[in-house]
N, C-alpha and C positions, 0 to 999 in steps of 0.2 A: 621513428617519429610517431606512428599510429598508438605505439605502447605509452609510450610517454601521455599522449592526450587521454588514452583510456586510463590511465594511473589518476592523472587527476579528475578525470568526469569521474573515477569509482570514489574517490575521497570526496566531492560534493555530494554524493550520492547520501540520504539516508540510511541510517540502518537498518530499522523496521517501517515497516511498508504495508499496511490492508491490501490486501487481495483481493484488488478492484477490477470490474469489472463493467460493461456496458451493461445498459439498462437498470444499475441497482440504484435505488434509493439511496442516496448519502447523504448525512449532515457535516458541512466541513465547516471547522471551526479554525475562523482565519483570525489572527492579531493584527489589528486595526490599529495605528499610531494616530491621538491624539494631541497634539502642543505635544508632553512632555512624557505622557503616558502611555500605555500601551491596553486596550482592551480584547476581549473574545465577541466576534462577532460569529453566528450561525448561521449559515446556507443551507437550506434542506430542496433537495431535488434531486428532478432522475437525472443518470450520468449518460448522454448523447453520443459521445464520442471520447474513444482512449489511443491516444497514440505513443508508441514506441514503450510498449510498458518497460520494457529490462534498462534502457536510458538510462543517465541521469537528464535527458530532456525530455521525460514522458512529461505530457500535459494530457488532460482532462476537462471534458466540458458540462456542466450540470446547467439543467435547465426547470424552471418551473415558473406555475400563474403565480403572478401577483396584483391581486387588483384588477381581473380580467388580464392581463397584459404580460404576455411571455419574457419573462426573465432567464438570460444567461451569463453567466459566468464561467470562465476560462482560467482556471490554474495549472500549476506545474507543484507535478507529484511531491519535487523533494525540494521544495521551495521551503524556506528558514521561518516564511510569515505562517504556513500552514501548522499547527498547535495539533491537528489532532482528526483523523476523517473517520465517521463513524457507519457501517451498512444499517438502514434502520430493514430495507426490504431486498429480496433479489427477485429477479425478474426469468424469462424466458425468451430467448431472440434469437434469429439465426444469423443478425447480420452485426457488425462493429458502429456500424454510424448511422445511425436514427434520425436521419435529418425530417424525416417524414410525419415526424411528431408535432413539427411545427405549424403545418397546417390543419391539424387536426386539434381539436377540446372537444371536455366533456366527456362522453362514452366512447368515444370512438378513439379519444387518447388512452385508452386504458389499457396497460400491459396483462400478458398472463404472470402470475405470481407462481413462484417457486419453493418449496418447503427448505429451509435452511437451519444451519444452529446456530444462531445470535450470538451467543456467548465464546465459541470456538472461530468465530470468521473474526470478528474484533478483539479479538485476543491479540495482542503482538508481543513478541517473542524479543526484549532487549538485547542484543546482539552488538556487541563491541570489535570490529574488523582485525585490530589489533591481536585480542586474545584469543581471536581463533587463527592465526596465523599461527601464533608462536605453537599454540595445540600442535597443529597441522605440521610445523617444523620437528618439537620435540615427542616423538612416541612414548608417552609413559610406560617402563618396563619395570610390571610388578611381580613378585615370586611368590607363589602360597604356598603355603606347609610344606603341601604334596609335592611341589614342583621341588622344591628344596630338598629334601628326603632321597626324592628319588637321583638327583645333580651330586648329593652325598654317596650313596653308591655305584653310582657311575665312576667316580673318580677312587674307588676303596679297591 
């Protein structure tokens, strides 16, 4: 029974996934349904809280000011509306839930920053479940020259 449920929580599961983590800056761009359209809408803020990263129920909470006035949002990782989550900064913390941000603005919400590479943390790796199965099933067995030469005097 427990296989069964993990078989399908891993098929909802995305396939590529940023390597998220608390405290980082993120821009998450969500698809907004209008009447009959669909648009990109942008969230930029720090990420408060990450739970159950390996899930396919990991959710996620980003927080920031707007307007004076603390705004949050709560998504789920491998949610079909999320388009795309981008690191813009990463941070330094020793704990997972930063609920303690919320009483604090100004200088005193401000994180220490950590030196990252931009370009390799938002990179995601398209990765099809499927093709790497069959890989993982068929060993490809290939012969070079040398291996061949030498299979020919073995058998002379």
């Amino acid at each position: 029974m427990f296989e069964l449920l993990k078989t399908i929580g891993d098929k909802q599961k995305k396939a590529s996934v940023v390597d998220l983590r608390s405290v980082d800056t993120v821009k998450v761009h969500q698809k907004i349904r209008e009447g009959d359209k669909f648009r990109i809408q942008v969230f930029e803020g720090v990420v408060i809280n990450l739970t159950q990263k390996n899930s396919h129920t990991a959710r996620f909470t980003v927080r920031k000011i707007a307007s004076g006035v603390g705004v949050e949002k709560s998504y789920l990782l491998h949610s079909p509306l999320i388009d795309k989550i981008e690191i813009v900064a990463r941070g330094k913390v020793r704990r997972n839930y930063l609920s303690y941000l919320r009483e604090r603005s100004g200088k005193s919400a401000r994180l220490v920053g950590k030196e990252f590479d931009h370009a390799a943390v938002n990179a995601v790796d398209e990765v099809v479940p499927e093709v790497v199965a069959e890989v993982k099933a068929e060993p490809a067995k290939e012969e070079t020259p040398v291996a061949e030469a030498k299979s020919e005097e073995k058998a002379n």
